[in-house]
DSSP file (Angstrom, degrees, kcal/mol; ACC not computed):
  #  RESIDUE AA STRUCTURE BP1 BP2  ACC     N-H-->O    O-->H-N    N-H-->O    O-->H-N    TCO  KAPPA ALPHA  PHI   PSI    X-CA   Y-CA   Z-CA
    1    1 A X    >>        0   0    0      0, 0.0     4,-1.7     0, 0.0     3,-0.7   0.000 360.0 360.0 360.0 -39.6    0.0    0.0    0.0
    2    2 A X  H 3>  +     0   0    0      1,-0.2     4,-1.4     2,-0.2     5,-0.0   0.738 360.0  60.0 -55.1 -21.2    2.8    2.3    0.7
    3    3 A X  H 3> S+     0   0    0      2,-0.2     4,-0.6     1,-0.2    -1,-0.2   0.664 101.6  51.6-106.3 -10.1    4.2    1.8   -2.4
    4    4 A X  H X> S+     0   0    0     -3,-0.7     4,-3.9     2,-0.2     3,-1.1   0.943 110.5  52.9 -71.4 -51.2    0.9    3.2   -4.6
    5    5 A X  H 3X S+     0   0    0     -4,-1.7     4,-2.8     1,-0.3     5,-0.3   0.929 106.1  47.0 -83.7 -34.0    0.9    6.0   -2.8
    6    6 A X  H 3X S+     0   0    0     -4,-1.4     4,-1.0    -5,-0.3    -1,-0.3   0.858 115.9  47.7 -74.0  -9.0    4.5    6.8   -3.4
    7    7 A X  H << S+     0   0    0     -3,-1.1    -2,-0.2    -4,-0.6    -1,-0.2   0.706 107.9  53.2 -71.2 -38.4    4.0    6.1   -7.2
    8    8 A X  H  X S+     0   0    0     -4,-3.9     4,-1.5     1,-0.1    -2,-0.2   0.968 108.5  48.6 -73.1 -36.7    1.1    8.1   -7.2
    9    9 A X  H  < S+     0   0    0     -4,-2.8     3,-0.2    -5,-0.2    -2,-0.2   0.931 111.9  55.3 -44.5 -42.0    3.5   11.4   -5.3
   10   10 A X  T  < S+     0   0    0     -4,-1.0     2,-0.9    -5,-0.3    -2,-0.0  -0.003 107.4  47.8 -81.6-135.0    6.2   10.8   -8.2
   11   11 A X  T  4 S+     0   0    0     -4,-0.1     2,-0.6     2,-0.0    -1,-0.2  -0.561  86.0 102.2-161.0 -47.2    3.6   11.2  -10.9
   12   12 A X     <  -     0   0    0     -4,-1.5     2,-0.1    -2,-0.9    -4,-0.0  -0.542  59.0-151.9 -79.0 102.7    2.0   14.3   -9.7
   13   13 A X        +     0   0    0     -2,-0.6     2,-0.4     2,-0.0    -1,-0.1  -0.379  43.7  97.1 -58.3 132.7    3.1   17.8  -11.7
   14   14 A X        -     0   0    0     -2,-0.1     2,-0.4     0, 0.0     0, 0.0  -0.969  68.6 -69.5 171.9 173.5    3.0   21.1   -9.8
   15   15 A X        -     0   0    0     -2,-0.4    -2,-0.0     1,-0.0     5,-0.0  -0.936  40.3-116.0-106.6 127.9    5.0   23.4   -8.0
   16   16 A X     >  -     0   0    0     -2,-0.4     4,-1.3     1,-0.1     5,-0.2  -0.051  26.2-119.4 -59.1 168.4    6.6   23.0   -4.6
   17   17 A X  H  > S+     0   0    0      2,-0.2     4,-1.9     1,-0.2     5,-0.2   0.933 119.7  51.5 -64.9 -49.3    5.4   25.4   -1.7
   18   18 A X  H  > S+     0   0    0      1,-0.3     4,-0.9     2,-0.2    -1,-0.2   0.756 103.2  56.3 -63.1 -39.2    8.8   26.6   -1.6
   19   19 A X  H  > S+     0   0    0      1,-0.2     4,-2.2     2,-0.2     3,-0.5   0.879 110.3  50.9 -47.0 -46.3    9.0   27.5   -5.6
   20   20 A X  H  < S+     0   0    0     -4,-1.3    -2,-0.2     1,-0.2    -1,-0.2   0.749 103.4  52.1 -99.0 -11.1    6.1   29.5   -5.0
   21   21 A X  H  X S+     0   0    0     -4,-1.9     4,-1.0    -5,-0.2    -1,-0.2   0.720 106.0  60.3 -78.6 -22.1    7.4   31.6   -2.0
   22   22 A X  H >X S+     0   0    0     -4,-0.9     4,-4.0    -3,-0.5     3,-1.0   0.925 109.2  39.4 -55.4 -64.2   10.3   32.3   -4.1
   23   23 A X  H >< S+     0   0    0     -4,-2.2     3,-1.1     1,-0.3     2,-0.9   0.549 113.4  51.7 -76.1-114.5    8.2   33.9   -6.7
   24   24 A X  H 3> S+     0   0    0      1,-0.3     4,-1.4    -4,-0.1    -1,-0.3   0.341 111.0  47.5  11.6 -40.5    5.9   35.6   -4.5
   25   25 A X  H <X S+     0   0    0     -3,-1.0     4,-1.2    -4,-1.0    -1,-0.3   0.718 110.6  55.9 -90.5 -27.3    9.0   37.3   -2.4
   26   26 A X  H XX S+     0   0    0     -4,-4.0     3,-2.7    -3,-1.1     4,-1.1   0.843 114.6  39.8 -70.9 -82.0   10.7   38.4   -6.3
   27   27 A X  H 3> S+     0   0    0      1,-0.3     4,-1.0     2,-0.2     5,-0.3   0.669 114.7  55.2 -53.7 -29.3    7.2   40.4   -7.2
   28   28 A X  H 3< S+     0   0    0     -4,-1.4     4,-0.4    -5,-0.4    -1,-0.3   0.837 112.0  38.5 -38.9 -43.2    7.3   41.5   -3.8
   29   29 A X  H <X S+     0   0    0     -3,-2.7     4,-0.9    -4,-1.2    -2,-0.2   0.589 117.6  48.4 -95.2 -17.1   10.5   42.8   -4.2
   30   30 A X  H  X S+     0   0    0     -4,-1.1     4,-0.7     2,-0.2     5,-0.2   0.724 116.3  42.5 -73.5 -26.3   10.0   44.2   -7.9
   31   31 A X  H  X S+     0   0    0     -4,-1.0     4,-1.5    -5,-0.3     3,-0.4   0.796 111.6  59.0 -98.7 -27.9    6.3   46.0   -6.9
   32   32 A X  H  4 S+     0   0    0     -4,-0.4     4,-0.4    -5,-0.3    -1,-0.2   0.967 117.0  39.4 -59.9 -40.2    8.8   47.2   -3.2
   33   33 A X  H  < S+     0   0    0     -4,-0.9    -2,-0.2     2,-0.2    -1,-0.2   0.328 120.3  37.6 -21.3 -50.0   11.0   48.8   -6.4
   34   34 A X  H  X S+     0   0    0     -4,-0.7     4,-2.0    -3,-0.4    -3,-0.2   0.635 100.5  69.5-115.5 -29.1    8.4   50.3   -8.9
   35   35 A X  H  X S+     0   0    0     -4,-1.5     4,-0.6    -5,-0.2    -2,-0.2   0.826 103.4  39.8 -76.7 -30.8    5.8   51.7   -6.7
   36   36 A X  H  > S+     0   0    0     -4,-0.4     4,-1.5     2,-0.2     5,-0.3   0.883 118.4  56.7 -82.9 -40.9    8.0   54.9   -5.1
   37   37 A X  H >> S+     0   0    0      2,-0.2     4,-3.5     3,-0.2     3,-1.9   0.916 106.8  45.8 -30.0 -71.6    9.4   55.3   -8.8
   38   38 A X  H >< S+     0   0    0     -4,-2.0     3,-2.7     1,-0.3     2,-0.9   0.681 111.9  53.1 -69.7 -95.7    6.1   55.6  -10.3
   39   39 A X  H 3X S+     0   0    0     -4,-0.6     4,-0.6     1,-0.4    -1,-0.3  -0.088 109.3  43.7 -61.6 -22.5    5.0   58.0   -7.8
   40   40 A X  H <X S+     0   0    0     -3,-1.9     4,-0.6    -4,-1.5    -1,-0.4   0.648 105.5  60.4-108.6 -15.8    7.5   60.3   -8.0
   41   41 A X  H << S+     0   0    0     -4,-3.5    -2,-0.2    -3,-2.7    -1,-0.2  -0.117 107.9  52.3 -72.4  40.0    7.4   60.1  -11.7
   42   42 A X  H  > S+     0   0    0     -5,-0.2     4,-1.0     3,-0.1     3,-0.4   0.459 108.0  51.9-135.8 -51.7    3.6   61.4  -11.1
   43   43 A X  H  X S+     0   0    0     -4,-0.6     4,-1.5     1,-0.2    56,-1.4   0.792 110.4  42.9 -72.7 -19.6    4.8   63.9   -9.2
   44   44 A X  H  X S+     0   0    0     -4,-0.6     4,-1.6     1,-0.2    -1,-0.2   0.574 110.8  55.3-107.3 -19.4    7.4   65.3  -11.7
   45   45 A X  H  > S+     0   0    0     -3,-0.4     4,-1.4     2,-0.2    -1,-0.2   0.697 106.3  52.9 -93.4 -15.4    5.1   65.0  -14.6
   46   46 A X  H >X S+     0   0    0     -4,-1.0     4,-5.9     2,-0.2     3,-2.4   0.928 112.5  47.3 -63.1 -69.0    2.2   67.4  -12.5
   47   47 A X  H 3X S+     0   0    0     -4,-1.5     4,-1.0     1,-0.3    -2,-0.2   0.774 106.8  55.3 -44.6 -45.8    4.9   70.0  -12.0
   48   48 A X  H 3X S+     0   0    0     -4,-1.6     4,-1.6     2,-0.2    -1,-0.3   0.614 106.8  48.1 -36.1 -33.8    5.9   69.9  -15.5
   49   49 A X  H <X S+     0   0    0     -3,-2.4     4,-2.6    -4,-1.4     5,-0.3   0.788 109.4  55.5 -80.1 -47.1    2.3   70.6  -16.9
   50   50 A X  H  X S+     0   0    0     -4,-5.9     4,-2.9     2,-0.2    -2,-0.2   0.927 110.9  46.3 -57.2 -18.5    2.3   73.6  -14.1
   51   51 A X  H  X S+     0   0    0     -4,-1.0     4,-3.8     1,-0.4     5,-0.5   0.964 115.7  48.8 -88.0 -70.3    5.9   75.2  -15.9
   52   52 A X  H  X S+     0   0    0     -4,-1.6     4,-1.2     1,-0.3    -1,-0.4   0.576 110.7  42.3 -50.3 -18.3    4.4   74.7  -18.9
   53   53 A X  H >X S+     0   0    0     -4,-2.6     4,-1.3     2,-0.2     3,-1.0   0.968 110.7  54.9 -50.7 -75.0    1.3   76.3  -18.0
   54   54 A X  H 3X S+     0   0    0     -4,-2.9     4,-1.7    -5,-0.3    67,-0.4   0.854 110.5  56.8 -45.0 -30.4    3.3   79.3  -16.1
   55   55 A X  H 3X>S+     0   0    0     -4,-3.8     4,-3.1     1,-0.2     5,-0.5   0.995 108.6  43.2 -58.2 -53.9    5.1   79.4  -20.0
   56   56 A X  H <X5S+     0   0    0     -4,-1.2     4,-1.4    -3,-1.0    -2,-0.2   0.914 115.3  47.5 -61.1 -51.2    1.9   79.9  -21.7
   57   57 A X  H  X5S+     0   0    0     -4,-1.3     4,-3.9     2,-0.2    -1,-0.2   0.779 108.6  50.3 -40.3 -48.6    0.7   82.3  -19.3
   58   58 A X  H  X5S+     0   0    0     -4,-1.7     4,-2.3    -5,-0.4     5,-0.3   0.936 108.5  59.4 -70.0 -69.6    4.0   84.5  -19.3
   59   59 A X  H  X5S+     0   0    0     -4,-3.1     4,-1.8    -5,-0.4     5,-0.4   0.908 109.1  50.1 -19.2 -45.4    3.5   84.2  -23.5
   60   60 A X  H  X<S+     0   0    0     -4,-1.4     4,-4.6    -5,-0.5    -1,-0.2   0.977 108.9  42.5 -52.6 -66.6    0.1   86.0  -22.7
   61   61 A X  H  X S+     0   0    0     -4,-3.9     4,-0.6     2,-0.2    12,-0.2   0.866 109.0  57.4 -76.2 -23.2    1.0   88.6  -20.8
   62   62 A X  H  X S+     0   0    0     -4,-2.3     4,-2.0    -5,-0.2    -2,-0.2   0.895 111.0  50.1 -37.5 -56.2    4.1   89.6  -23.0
   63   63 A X  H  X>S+     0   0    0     -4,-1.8     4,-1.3    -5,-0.3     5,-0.5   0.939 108.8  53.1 -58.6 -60.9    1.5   89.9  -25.8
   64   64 A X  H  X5S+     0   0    0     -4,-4.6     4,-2.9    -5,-0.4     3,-0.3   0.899 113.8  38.7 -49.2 -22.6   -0.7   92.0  -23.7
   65   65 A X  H  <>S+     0   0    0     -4,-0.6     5,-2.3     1,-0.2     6,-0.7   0.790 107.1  57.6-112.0  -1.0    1.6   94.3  -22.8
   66   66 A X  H  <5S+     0   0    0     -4,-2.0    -1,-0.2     3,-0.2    -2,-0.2   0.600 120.2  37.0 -80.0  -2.5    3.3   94.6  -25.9
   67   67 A X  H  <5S+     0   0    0     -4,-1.3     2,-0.5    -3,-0.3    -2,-0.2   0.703 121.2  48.4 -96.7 -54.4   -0.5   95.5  -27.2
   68   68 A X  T ><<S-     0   0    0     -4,-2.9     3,-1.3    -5,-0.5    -2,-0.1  -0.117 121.2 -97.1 -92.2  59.1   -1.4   97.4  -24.2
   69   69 A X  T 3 5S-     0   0    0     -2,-0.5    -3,-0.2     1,-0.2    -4,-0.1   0.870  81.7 -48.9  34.0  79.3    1.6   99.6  -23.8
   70   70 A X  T 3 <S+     0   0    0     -5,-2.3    -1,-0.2    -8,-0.2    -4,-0.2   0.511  96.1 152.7  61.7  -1.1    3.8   97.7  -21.1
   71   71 A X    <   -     0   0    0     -3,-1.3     2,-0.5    -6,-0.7    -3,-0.2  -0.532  44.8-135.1 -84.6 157.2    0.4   97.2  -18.7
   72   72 A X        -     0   0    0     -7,-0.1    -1,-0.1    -3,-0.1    47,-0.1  -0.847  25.3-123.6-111.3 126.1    0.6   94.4  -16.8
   73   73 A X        -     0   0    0     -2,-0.5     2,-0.1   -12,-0.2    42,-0.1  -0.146   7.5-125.4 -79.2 175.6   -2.8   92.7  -17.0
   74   74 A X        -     0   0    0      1,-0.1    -1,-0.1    40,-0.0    40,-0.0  -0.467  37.6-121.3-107.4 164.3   -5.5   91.6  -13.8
   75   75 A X  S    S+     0   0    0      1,-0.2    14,-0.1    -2,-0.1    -1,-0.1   0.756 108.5  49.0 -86.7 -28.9   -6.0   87.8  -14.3
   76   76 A X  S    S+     0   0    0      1,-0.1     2,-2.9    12,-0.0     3,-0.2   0.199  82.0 130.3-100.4  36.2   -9.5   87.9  -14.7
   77   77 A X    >>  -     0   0    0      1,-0.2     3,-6.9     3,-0.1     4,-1.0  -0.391  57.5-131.5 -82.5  91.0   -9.3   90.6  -17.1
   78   78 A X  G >4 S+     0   0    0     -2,-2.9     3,-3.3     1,-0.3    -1,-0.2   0.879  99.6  41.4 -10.6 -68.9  -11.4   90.1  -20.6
   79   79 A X  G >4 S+     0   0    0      1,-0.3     3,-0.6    -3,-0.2    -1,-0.3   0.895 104.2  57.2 -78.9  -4.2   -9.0   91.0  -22.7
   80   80 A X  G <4 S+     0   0    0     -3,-6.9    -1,-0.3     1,-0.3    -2,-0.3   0.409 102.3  55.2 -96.3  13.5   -6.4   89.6  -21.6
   81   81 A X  G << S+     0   0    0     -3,-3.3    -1,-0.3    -4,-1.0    -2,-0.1  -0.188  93.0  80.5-108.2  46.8   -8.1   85.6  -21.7
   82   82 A X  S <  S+     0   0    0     -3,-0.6     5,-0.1    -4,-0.1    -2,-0.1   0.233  86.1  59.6 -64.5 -24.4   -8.6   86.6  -25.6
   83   83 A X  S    S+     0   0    0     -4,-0.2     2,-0.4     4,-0.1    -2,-0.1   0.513  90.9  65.6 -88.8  12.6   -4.9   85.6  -25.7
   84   84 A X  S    S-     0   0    0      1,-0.1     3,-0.3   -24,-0.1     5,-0.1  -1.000  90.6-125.6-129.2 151.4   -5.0   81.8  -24.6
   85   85 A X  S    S+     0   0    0     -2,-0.4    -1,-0.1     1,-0.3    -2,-0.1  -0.282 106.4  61.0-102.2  37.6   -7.0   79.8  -27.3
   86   86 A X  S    S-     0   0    0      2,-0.3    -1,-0.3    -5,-0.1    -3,-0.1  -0.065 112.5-119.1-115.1   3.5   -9.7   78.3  -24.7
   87   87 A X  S    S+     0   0    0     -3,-0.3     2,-0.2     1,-0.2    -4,-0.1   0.533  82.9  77.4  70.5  12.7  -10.6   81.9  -24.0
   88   88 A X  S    S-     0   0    0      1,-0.2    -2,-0.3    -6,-0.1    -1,-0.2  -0.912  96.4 -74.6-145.5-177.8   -9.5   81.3  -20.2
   89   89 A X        -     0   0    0     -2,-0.2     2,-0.3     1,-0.1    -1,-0.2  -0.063  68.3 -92.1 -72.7-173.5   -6.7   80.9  -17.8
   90   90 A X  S    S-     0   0    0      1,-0.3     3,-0.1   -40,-0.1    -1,-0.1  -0.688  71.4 -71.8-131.3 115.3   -4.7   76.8  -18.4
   91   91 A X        -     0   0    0     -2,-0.3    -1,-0.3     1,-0.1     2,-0.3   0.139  59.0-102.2 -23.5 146.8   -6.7   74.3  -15.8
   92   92 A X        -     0   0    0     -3,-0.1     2,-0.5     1,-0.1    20,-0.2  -0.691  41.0 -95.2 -89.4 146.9   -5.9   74.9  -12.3
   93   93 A X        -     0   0    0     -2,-0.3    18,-1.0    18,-0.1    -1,-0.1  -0.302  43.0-135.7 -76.9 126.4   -3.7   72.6  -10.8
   94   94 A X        -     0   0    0     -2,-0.5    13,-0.1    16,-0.2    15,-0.1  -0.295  31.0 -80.8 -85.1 151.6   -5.5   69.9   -9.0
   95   95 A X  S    S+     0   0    0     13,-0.1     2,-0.3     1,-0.1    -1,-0.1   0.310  83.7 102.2 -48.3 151.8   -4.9   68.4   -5.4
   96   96 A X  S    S-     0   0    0     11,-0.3    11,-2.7    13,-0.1    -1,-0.1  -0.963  78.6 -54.0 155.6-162.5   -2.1   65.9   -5.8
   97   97 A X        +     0   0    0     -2,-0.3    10,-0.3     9,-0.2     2,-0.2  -0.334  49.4 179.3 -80.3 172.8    1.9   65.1   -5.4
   98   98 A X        -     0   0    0    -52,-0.1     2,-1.0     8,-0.1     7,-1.0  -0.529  27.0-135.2-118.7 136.0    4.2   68.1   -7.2
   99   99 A X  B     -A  104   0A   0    -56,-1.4     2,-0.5    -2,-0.2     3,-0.3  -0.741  28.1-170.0 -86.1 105.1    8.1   67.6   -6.9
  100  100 A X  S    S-     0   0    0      3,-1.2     3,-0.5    -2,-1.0   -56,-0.0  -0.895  70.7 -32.2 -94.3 122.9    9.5   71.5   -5.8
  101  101 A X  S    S-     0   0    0     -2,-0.5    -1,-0.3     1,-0.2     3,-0.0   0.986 126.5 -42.7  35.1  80.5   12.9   71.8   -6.0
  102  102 A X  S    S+     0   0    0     -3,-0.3     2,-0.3     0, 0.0    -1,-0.2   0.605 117.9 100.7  62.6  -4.9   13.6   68.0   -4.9
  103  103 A X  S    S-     0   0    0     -3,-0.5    -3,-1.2     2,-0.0     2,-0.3  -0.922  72.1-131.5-116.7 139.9   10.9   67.9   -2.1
  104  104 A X  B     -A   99   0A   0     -2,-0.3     2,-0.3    -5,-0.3    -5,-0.2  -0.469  26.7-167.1 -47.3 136.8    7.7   66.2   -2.9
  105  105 A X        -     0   0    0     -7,-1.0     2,-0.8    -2,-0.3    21,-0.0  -0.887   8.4-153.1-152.5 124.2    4.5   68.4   -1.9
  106  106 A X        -     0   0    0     -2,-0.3    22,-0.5    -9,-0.2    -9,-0.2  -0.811  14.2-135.6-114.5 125.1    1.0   67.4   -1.7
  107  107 A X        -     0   0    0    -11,-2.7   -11,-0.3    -2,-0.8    20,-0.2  -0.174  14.2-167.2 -58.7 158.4   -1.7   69.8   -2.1
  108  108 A X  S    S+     0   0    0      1,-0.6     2,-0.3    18,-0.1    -1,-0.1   0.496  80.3  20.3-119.3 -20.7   -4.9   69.9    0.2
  109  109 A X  S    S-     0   0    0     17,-0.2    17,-0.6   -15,-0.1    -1,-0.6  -0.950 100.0 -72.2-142.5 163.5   -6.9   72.3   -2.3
  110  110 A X        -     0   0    0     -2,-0.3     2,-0.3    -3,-0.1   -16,-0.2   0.047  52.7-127.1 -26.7 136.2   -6.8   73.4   -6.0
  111  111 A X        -     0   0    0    -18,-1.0     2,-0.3    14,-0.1    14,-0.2  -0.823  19.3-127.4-114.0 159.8   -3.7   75.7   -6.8
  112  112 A X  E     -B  124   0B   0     12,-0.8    12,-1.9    -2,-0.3     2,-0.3  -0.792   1.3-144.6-102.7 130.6   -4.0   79.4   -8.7
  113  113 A X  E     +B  123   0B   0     -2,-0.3     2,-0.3    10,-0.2    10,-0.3  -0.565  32.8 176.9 -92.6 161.0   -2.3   80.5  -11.5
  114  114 A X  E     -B  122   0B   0      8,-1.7     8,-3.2    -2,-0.3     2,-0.3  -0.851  35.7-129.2-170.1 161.3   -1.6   84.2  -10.9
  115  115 A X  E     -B  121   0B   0     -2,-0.3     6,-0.2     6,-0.3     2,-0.1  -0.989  33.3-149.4-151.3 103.7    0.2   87.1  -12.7
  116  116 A X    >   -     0   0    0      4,-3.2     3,-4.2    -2,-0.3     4,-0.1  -0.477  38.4 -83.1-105.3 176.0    2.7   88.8   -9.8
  117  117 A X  T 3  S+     0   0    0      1,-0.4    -1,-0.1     2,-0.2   -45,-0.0   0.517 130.8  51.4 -87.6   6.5    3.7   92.9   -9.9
  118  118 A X  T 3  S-     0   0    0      2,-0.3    -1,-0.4   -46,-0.0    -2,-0.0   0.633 120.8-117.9-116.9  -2.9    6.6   92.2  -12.6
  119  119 A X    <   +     0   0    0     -3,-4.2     2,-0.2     1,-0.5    -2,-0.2   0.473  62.3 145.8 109.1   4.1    4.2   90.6  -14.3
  120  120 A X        -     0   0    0      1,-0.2    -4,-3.2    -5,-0.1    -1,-0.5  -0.645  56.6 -95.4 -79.8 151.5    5.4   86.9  -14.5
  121  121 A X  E     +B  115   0B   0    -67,-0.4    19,-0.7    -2,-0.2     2,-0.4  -0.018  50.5 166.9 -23.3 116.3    3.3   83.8  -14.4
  122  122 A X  E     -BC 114 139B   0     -8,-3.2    -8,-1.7    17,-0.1     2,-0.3  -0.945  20.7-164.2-143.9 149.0    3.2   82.4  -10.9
  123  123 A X  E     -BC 113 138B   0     15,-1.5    15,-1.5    -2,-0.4     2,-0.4  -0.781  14.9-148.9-114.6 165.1    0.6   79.5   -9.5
  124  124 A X  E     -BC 112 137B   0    -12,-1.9   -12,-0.8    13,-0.3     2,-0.5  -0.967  19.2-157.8-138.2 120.9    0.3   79.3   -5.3
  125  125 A X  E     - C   0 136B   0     11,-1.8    11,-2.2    -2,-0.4     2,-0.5  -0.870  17.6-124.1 -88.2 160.2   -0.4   75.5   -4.1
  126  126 A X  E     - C   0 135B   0    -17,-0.6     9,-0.4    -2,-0.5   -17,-0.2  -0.802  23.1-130.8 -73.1 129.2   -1.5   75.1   -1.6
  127  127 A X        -     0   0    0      7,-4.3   -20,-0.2    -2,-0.5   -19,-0.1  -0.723  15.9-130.4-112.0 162.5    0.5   72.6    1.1
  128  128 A X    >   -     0   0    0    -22,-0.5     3,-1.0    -2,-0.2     5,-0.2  -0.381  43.6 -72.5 -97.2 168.6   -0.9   69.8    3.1
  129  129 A X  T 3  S+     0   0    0      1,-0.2    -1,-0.1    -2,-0.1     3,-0.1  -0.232 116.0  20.1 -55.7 151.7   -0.5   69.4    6.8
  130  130 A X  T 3  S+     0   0    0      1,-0.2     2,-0.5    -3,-0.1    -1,-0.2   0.874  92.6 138.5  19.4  62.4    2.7   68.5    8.1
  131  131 A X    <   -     0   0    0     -3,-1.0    -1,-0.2    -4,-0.1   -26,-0.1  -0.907  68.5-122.9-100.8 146.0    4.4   69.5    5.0
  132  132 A X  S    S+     0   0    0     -2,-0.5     2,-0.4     1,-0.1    -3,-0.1   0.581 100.6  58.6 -51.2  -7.4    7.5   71.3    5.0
  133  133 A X        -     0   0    0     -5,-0.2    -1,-0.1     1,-0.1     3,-0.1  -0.992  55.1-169.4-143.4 105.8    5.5   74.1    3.0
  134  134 A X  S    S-     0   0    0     -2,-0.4    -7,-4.3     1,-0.2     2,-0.4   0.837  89.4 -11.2 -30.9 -59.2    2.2   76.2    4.0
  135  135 A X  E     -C  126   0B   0     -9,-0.4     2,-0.4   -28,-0.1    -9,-0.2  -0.964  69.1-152.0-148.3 138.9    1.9   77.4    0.5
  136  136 A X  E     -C  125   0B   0    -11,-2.2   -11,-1.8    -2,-0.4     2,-0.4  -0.988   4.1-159.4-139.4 140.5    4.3   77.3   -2.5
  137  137 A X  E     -C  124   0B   0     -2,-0.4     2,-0.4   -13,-0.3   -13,-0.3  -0.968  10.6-150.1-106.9 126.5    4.4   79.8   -5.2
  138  138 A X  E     -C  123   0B   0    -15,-1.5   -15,-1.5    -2,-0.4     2,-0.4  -0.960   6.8-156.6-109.1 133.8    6.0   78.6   -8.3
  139  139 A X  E      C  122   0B   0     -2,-0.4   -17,-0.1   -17,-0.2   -88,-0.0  -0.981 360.0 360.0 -63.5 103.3    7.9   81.4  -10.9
  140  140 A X              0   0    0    -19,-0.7   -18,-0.1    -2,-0.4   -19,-0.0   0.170 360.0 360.0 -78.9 360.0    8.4   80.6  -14.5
């Protein structure tokens, strides 16, 4: 009787428990690996949309003032959203990761693009609690 049941064990295809803790501890160690990566390439790609934004914006107001004699325009000012080709300011940036200067910051509200008294582009997040940063203002 002993000797069926060990004929039947040699027969049987699979994978040992120990094969499969192996693989389970490599994807563990791949996902331990890819997941801060990807997060901070999330954050870098947010910040990137806001520069470009702050570009498009700075473009704006150059054109305004080179129309309106040097004035530096209000942000909600009519004639000056004629110059972006949605007829308004470049989405505001929404709650999330942004890398400034090398630090990670997450927003707790929606951030503002704004136009500051020399007349460059600037956006204000907002910063979350225990952040090194209240507020960040960005400069193009």
């Amino acid at each position: 009787m002993l000797m069926k049941i060990r004929g039947k064990l040699k027969n049987q295809k699979g994978f040992t428990l120990i094969e499969l803790l192996v693989v389970v501890a490599i994807i563990g160690v791949l996902a331990a690996i890819a997941i801060p990566r990807f997060q901070n390439s999330a954050a870098a790609a947010r910040t990137a949309t806001i520069q470009a934004n702050l570009a498009t914006i700075d473009t704006a107001v150059a054109e305004y003032g080179a129309n309106y004699a040097g004035n530096i325009p209000a942000v909600g000012n009519a004639a000056f959203l004629t110059y972006f080709a949605s007829g308004a300011l470049p989405v505001a940036p929404p709650i999330g990761a942004y890398s400034v200067n090398g630090t990670v910051v997450t927003t707790t509200a929606i951030g503002v693009y704004g136009v500051n008294a020399n007349g460059l582009a600037t956006v204000t997040l907002p910063g979350a609690v225990g952040s090194p940063f209240t507020s960040v203002t960005l400069i193009q």
